[in-house]
C-alpha positions in Angstrom: 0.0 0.0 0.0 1.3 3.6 -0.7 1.0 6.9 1.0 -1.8 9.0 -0.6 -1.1 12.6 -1.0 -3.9 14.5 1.4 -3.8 16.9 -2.4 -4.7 13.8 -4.4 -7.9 12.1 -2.2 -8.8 12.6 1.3 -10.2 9.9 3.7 -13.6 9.3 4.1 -14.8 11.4 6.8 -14.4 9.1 10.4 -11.9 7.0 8.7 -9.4 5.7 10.9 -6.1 5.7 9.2 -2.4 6.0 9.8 -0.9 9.7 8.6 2.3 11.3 8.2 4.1 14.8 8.9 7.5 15.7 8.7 7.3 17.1 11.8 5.3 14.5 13.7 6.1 11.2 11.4 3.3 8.5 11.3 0.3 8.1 13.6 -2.8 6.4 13.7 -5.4 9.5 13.5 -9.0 9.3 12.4 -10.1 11.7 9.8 -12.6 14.2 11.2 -14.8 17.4 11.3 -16.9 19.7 13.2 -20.1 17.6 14.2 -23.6 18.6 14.0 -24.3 20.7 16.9 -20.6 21.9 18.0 -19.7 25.0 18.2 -17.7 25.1 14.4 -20.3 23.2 12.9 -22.5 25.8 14.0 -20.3 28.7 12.7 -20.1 26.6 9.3 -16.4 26.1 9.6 -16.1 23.3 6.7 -12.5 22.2 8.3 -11.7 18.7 8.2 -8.7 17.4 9.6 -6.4 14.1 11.2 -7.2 13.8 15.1 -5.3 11.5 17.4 -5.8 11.0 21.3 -2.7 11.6 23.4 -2.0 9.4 26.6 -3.1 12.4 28.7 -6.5 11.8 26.8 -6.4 15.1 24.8 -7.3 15.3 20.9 -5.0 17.1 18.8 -4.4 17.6 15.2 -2.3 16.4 13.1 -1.0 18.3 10.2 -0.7 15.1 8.2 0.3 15.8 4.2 0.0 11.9 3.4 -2.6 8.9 4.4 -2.5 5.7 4.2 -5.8 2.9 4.8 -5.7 1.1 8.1 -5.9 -2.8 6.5 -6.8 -5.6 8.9 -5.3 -8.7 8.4 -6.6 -11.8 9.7 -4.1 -14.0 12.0 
């Protein structure tokens, strides 16, 4: 499987996927947005973006240029 330029296609919204930064490298993120009834959402802010949970619990961003599909394989 190959990285996929966020450019090219971008995950389907709630996608969980591994991304990449330069300045973060890879991590398993799930593709997201404002939902219906937050605060953005209500301020129709159309920004979608990679989110990963920290150990401390916290969401943050991830400025990911490149995605890659999450592929289960059986064991």
């Amino acid at each position: 499987m190959n990285w996929i330029d966020i450019k090219d296609r971008e995950p389907i919204l709630g996608q969980i996927v591994l991304s990449y930064s330069k300045e973060d490298g890879v991590i398993q993120t799930k593709y997201t947005t404002f939902q219906k009834g937050s605060i953005g959402y209500k301020q129709s802010r159309p920004e979608k973006w990679f989110e990963y949970i920290t150990r401390q619990n916290f969401a943050m961003r991830h400025k990911a240029t490149h995605w890659m599909p999450i592929i289960n394989v059986p064991a």
